[in-house]
C-alpha positions in Angstrom: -28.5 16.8 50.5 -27.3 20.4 50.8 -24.1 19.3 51.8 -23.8 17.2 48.8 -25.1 19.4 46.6 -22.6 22.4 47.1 -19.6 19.9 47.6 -20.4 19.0 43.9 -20.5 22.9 43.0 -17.5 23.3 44.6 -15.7 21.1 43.1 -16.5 22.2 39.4 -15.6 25.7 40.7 -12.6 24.9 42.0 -11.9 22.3 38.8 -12.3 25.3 36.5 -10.2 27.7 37.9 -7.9 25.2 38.5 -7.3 24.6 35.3 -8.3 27.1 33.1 -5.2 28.1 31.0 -4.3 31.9 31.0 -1.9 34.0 30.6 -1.8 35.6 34.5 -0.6 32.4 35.9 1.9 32.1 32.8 3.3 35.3 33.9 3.7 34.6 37.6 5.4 31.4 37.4 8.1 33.4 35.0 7.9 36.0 37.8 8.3 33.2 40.8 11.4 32.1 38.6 13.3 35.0 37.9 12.8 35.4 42.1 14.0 32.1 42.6 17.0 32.7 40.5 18.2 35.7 42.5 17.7 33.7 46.0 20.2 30.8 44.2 22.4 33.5 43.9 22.3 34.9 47.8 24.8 34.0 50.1 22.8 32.7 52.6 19.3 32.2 51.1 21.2 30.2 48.1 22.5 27.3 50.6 18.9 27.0 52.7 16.9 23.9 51.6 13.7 25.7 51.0 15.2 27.9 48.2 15.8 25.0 46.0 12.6 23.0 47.3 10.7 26.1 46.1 12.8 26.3 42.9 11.9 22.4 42.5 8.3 23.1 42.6 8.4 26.2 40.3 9.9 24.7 37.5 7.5 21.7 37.9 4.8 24.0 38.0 6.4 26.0 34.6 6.0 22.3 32.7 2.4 21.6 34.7 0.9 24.3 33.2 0.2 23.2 29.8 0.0 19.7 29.9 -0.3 18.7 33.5 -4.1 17.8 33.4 -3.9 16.2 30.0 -4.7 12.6 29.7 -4.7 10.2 26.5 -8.7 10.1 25.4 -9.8 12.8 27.2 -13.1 14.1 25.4 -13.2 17.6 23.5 -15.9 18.3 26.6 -13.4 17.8 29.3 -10.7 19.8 27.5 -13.2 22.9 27.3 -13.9 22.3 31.2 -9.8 22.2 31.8 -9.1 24.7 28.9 -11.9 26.7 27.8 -13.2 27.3 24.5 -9.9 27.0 22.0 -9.3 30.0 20.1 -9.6 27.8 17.1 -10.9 24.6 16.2 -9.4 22.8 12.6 -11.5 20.2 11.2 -10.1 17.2 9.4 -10.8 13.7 7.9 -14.6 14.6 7.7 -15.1 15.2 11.0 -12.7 12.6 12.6 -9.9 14.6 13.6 -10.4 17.9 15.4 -7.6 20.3 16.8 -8.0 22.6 19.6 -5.8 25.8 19.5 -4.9 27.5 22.4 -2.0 29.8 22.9 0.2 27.8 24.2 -1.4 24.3 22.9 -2.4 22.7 21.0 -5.1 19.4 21.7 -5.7 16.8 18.8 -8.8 14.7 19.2 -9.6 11.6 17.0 -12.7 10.1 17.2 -13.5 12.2 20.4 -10.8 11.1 22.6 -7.2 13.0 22.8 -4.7 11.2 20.8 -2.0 14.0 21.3 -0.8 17.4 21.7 1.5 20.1 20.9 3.3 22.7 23.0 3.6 25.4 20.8 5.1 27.5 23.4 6.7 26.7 26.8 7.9 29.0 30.3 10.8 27.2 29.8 12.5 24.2 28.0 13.7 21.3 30.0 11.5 22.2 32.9 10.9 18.7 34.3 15.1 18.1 34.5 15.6 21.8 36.0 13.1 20.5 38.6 14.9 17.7 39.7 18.0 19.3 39.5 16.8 21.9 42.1 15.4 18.8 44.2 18.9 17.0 44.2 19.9 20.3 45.0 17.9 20.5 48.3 18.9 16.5 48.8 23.0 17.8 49.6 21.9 21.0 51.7 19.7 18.5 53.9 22.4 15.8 55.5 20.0 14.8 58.2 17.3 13.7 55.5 14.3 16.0 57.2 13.2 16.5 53.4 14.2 13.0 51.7 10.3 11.7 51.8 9.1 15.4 50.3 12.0 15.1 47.8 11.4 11.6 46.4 7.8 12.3 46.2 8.1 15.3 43.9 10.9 13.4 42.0 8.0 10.3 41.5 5.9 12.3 40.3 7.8 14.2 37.6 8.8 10.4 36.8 5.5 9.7 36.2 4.6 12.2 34.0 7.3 11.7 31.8 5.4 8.5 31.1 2.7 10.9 29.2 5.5 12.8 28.1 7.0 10.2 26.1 3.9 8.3 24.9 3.1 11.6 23.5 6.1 12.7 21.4 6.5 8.6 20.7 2.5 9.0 19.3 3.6 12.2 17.0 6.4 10.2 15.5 9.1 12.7 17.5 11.3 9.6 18.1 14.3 11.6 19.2 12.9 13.3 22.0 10.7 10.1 23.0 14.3 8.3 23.1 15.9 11.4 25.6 12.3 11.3 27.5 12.7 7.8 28.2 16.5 8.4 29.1 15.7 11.0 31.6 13.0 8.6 33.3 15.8 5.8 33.3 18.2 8.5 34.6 15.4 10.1 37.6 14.5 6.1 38.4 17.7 5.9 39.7 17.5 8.6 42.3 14.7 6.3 43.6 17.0 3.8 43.1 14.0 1.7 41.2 15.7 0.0 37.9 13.6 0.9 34.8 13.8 -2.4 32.3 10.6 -1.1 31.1 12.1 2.6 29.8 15.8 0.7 28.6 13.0 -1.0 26.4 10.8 1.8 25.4 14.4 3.9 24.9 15.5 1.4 22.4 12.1 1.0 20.6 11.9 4.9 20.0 15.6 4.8 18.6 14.9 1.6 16.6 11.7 3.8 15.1 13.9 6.5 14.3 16.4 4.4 12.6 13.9 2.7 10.5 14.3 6.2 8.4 17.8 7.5 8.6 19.7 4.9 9.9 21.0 6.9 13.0 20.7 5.3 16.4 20.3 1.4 15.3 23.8 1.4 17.6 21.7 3.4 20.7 18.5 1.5 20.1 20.8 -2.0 20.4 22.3 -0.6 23.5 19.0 0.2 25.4 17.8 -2.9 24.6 20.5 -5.4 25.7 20.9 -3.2 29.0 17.0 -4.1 29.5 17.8 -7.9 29.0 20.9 -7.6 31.2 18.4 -6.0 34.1 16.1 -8.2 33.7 13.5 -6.8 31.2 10.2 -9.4 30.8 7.8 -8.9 28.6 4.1 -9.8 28.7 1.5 -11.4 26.9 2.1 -11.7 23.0 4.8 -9.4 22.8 6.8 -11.8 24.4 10.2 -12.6 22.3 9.5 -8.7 20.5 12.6 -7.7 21.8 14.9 -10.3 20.6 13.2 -10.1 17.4 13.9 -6.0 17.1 17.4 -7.0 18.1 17.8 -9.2 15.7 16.6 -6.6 12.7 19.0 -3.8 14.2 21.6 -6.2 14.3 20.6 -7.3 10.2 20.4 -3.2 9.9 24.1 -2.7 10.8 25.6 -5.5 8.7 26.1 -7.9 11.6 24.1 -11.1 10.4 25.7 -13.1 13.2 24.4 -11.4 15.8 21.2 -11.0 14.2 20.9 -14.8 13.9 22.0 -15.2 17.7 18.9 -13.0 18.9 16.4 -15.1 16.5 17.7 -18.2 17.8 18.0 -17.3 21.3 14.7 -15.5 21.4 12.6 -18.8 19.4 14.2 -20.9 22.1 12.9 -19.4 25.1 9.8 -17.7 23.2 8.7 -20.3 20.3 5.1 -18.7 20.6 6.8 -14.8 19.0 5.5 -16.5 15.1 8.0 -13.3 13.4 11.2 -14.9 15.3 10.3 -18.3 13.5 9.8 -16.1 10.1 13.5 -14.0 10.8 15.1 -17.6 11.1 13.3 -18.7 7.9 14.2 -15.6 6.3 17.8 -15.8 7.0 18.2 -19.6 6.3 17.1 -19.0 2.8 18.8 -15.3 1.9 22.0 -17.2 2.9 21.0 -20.4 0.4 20.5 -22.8 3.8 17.5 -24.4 2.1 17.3 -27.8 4.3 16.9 -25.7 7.6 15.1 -23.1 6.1 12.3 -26.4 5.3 12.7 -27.3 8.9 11.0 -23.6 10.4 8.8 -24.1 7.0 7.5 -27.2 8.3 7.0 -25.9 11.7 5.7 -22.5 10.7 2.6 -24.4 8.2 2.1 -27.1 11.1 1.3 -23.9 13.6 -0.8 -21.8 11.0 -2.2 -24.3 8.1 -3.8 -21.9 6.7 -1.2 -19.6 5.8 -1.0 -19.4 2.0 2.7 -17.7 1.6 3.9 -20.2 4.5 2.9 -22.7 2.0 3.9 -21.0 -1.2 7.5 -20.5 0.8 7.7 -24.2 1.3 6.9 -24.9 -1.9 9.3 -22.2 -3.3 12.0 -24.0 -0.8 10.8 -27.7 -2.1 11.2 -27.1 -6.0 15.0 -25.7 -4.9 16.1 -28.7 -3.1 14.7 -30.8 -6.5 11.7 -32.3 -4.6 9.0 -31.4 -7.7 6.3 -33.3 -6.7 6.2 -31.8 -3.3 7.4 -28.4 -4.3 3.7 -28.4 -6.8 1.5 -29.8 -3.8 2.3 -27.2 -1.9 1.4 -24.2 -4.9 -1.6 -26.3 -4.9 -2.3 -26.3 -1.2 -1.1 -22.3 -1.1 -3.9 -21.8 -4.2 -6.4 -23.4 -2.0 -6.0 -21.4 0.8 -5.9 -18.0 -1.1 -7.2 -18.1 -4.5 -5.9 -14.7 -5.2 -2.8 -15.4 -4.7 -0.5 -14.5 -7.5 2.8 -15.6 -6.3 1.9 -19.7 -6.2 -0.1 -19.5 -9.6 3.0 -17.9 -11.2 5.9 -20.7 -9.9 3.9 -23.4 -10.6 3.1 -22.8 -14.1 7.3 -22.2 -13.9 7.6 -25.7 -12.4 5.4 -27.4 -15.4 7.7 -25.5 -17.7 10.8 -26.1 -16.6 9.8 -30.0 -16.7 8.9 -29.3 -19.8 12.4 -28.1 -21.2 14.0 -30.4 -19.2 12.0 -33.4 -21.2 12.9 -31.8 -24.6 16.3 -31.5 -24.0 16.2 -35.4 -23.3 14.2 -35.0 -26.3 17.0 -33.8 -28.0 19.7 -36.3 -26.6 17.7 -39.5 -28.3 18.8 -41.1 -31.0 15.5 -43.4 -31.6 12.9 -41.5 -33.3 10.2 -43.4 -31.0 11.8 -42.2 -28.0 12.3 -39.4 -29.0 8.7 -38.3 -29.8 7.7 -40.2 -26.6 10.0 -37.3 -24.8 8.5 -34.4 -27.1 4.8 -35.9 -26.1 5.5 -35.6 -22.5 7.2 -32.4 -23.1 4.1 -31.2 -24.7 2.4 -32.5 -21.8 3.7 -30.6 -19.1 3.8 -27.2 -21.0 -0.1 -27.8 -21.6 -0.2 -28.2 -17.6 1.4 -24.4 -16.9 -0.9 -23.0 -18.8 -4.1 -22.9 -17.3 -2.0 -21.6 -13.9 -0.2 -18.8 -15.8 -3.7 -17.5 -17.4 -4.5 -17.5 -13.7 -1.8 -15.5 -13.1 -2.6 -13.7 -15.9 -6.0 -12.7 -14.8 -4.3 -11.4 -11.7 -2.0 -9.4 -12.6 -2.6 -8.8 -16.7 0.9 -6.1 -16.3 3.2 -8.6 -15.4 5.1 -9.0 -18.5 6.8 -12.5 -17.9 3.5 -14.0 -17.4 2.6 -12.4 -21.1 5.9 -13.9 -22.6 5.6 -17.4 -21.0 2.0 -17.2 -21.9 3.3 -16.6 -25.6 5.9 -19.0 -25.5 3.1 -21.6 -24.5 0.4 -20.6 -27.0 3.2 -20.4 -29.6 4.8 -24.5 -28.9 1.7 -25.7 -28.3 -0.9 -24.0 -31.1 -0.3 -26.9 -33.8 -1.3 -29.4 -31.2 -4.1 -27.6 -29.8 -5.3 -25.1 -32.8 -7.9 -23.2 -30.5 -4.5 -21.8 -28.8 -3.7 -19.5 -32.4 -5.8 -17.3 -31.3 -5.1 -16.7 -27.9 -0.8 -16.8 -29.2 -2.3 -13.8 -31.7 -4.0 -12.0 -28.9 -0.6 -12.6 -26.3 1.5 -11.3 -29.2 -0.3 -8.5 -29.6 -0.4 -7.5 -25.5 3.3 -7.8 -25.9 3.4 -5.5 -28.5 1.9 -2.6 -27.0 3.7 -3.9 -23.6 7.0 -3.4 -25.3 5.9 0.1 -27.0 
């Protein structure tokens, strides 16, 4: 039990000098460097393996020293073990988020796990890449390979925890450097000569983030993502068919709608299950006037979720354009049903009774027999009546919308010497307008 006991001990020991940040250890890996440097430069200490294996391990050491024991959810407890107590701790979001400053770092904590972290100073910048530039180094001074395993080893790992790396500047919304981080894992994978897909991928996704606000790199996120198709890339679980769909927006981004409607095609054929590459192919089929096919992923995309209300408002929207009014107003029914808040079917249905109903007074209009003629105005009459009640629906929901107040006016108004109770509510729309219009 003894044993055990001081095993335990010494582990904590060791743990906590281990990785206690300070400035000592700062200084001797700049030292260790600045050595290193001048042995490059030696005639004969500059060509011997061991220089640049050295110089491999210093520079991984000079990145290590900040962020080498970090891990994503690590508790503030764990970080004081590691760190010591920060110099600072900043409170925010009641208690939620907590930052630890250190004088080098910076740890932010949300909900008591580490959600990121900032190096707010570094030994030196590119660290990771110096390393395995002194490595590759060491690879062409050793011919007979008696340091290949040693060398791949130290390159796996630095490829590894550019994995953290990237997550971490992806996480802070650094895109650009999340883009060259995944770039330098692609680039070190090949010395392994393993084929990242996965990092093509992620390089793409971080330029594709990027481009979402400036527009810069749709061309390098496209790239990065057809190379991981070419190699091979396969995704997992329910992001399966993500790619083609993000291909399919950068494409839309840049102007090129044909290719955009290749990779939502392509990508719904081989992954019908990704619902978004359905919606792109909807999408496209009716901002290019293609009602009929548009229907056809309508139809599809209600059958798979029947209780989508603005699948069925969509159809319905798509129904009333190709002139099919009865089924165009069953489906603003069934969209109402599903979600009685929603303002959108309300709003064209009550503009599908109307526009029946100034269709049947221009036939009105066009008759000659007065008995036909005030059987048109009658059923005219009728279908204004009927958009009422779902335009003081829509109304209630959003009482700002000012075509909802005129059409509600314009309703009141036609209809009040029929139905006299509507005077009042034509005074009251009038007035709304009024002060709408001020």
């Amino acid at each position: 039990m003894r044993r055990i006991i001081f095993f335990i001990v010494a582990i904590f020991l060791f743990g906590f000098t281990s990785f206690a940040q300070n400035d000592s250890k700062i200084r001797q890996i700049r030292d260790n460097i600045a050595k290193n440097d001048a042995l490059t430069q030696h005639p004969k200490k500059g060509s011997n393996v061991k220089t640049w294996m050295d110089r491999g391990k210093l520079f991984y050491d000079a990145y290590n020293v900040n962020v080498g024991f970090l891990r994503f959810g690590m508790p503030p407890t764990e970080a004081r073990l590691f760190f010591r107590e920060p110099r600072q701790i900043i409170t925010e979001d009641e208690g939620v988020r907590e930052i630890f400053v250190y004088s080098q770092l910076r740890l932010i904590f949300e909900n008591g796990g580490l959600r990121n972290w900032e190096e707010t100073g570094r030994i030196v910048d590119n660290a990771l890449d110096e390393s395995v530039i002194a490595y590759q180094k060491a690879r062409t001074l050793d011919p007979k390979g008696k340091n290949t395993k040693k060398i791949n080893d130290a390159i796996r790992v630095i490829v590894n925890d550019l994995e953290n790396k990237f997550f971490n500047e992806f996480y802070i919304e650094n895109y650009i450097d999340a883009y060259n981080t995944a770039l330098q894992r692609i680039e070190h994978n090949k010395i392994l000569d393993v084929v990242d897909t996965t990092y093509y991928f992620f390089a793409g996704f971080a330029a594709f983030q990027q481009s979402i606000s400036d527009d810069s790199m749709w061309k390098e996120s496209i790239a990065n993502f057809e190379k991981a198709l070419e190699l091979g890339y396969r995704e997992m679980g329910e992001s399966k068919g993500q790619i083609y769909n993000l291909l399919a927006s950068a494409y839309k981004s840049i102007g090129d709608d044909e290719k955009s409607l290749y990779y939502s095609k392509t990508g719904f054929e081989r992954h019908p299950e990704y619902t978004q590459l359905m919606y792109d192919l909807i999408n496209h089929y009716l901002e290019t006037g293609q009602n009929e096919q548009a229907l056809e992923y309508l139809e599809e995309a209600a059958a798979r979720d029947p209780d989508n209300a603005i699948l069925l408002f969509a159809k319905g929207k798509v129904l009333d354009e190709l002139g099919e009014t009865e089924k165009s107003r069953e489906a603003y029914y069934a969209s109402i049903e599903k979600d009685p808040t929603y303002f959108d079917p309300y709003f064209n249905l009550a503009v599908l009774y109307f526009n029946t109903g100034v269709r049947l007074d221009e036939t009105a209009n066009e008759q000659r027999i007065q008995s036909e003629y005030d059987r048109y105005k009658d059923l005219s009459d009728e279908e204004f009546y009927k958009a009422i009640a779902p335009m003081e629906k829509a109304y209630e929901l959003r009482p700002d919308e000012i075509a909802t107040v005129e059409t509600l006016r314009t309703l009141y108004f036609r209809l009040r010497i029929k139905h006299p109770e509507l005077e009042s509510k034509y005074e009251n729309m009038r007035k709304v307008l009024e002060e709408m219009q001020e």
